[in-house]
C-alpha positions as CSV (number, residue, x, y, z in Angstrom):
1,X,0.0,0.0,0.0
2,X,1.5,3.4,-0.9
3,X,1.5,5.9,1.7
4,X,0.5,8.7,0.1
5,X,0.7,11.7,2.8
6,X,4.3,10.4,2.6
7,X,4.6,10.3,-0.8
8,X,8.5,10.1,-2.2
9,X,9.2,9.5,-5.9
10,X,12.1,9.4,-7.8
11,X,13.2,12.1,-10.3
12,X,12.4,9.7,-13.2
13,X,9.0,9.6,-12.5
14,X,8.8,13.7,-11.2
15,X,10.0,14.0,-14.5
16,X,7.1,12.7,-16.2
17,X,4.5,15.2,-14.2
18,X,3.5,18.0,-16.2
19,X,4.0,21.0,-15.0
20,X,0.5,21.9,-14.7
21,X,0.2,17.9,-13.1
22,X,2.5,19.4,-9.9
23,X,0.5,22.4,-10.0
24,X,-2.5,20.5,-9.3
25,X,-1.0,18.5,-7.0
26,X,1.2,22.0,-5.0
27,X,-2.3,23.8,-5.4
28,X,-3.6,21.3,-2.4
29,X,-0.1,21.5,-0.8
30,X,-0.4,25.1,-0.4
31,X,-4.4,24.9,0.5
32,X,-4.0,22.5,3.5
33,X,-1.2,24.9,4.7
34,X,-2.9,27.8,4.6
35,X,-5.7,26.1,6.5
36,X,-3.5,24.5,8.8
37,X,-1.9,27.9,9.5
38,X,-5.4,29.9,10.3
39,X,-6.6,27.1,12.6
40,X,-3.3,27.3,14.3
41,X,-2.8,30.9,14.3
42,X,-7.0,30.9,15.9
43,X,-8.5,31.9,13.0
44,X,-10.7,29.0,12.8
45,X,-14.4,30.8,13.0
46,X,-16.8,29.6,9.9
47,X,-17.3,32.5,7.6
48,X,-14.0,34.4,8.7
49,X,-12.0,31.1,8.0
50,X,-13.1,30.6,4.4
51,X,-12.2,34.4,3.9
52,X,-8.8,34.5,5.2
53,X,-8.1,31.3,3.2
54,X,-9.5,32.6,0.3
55,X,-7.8,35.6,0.5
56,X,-4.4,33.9,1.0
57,X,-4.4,31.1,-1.5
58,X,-6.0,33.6,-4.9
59,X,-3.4,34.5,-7.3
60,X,-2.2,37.4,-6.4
61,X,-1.4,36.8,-2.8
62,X,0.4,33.8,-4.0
63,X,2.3,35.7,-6.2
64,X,3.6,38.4,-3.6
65,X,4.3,35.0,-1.4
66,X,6.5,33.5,-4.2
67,X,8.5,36.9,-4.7
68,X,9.2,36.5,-1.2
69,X,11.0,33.2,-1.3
70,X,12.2,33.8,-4.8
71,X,16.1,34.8,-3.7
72,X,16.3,31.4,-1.1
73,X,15.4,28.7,-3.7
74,X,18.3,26.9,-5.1
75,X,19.2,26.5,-8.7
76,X,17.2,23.4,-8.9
77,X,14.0,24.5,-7.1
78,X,14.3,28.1,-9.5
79,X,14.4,25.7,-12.7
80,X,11.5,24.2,-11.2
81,X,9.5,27.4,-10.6
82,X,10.5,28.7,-14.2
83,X,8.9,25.7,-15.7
84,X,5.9,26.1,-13.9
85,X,5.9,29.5,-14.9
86,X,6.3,29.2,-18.2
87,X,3.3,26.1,-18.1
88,X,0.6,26.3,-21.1
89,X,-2.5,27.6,-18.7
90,X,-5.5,27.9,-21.1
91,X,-7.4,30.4,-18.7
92,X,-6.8,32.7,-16.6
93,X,-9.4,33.2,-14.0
94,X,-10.7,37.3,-14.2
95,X,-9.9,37.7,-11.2
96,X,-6.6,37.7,-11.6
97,X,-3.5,39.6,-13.8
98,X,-1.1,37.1,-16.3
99,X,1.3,37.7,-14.3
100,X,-0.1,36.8,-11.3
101,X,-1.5,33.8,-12.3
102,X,1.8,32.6,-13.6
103,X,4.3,33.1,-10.5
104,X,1.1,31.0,-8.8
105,X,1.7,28.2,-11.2
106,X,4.5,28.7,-10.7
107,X,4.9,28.3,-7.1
108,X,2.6,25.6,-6.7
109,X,4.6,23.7,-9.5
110,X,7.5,24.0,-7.2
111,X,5.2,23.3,-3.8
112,X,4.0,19.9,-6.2
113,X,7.8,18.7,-7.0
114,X,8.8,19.2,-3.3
115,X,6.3,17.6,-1.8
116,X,7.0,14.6,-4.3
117,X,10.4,14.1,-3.5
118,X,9.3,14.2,0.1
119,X,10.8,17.7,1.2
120,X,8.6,18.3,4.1
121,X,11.0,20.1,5.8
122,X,11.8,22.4,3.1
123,X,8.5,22.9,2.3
124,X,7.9,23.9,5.8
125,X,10.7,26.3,5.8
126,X,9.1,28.2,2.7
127,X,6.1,28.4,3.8
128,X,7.1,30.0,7.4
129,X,9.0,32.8,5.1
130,X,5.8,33.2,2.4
131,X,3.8,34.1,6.2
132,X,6.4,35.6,8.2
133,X,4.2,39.3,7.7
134,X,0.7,37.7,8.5
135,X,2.9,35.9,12.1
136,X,3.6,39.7,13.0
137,X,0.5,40.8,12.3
138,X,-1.1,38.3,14.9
C-alpha cells in the first residue's frame, strides 16, 4: 500500500508530471497549509476562516508570497518554478493579472515537486517565510 501523505518518488518519474500535473498536486499542498496555519494561528471561525483562506491562496497573494521566497530557492527548485511558470494555462481566471496567475503556477509547481520528492521540511521552511508578515501581524 502506498503511503500517500508520505509520498516520495524518484526524479524519473517527477520528470514525467506535467507542470500543470505538480501544480495541481502544489495547489492542495499550499491549500492544506494555509488552512492549517489559520486554525493554528486561531482563526478557525466559519465565515471568517473561508475568507482569510480565500484571501491567501487567490493568485495574487500567492504571487507576492512567491516573490518573497524567490532569492532562497536553489538552482534546482528556481528551474522548477520557471517551468511552472512558463506552463501552457489555457485560462486565466478574471480575477486575476497574467502575471499573477503565472508566478502561482509557478509556485505551486514547485510546492508539487517538493512535496514529491518528500521535502517536508523544506517545504515547511518556505512556507514560514511566504507568512512571516501575516505571524507579526497576529
Amino acid at each position: 500500500m502506498n503511503d500517500y501523505f508520505s509520498l516520495h518518488l524518484e526524479d524519473d518519474q517527477i520528470r514525467t508530471i506535467s507542470s500543470i500535473g505538480l501544480a495541481h498536486l502544489g495547489d492542495a499542498v499550499y491549500e492544506l497549509l494555509v488552512r492549517a496555519y489559520l486554525c493554528a494561528h486561531g482563526r478557525a471561525t466559519g465565515k471568517g476562516l473561508h475568507r482569510a483562506a480565500v484571501g491567501l491562496v487567490k493568485a495574487s497573494a500567492q504571487a507576492e508570497r512567491a516573490d518573497k521566497i524567490l532569492p532562497l530557492l536553489t538552482d534546482e527548485e528556481a528551474a522548477v518554478y520557471k517551468r511552472g511558470r512558463n506552463a501552457h494555462v489555457n485560462t486565466i481566471p478574471h480575477s486575476a493579472s497574467r502575471s499573477d496567475y503565472l508566478k502561482a503556477t509557478a509556485l505551486e509547481c514547485l510546492l508539487g515537486y517538493l512535496y514529491l520528492h518528500g521535502e517536508r521540511e523544506r517545504i515547511n521552511c518556505l512556507f514560514s517565510v511566504m507568512m512571516e508578515e501575516d505571524e507579526h501581524a497576529t
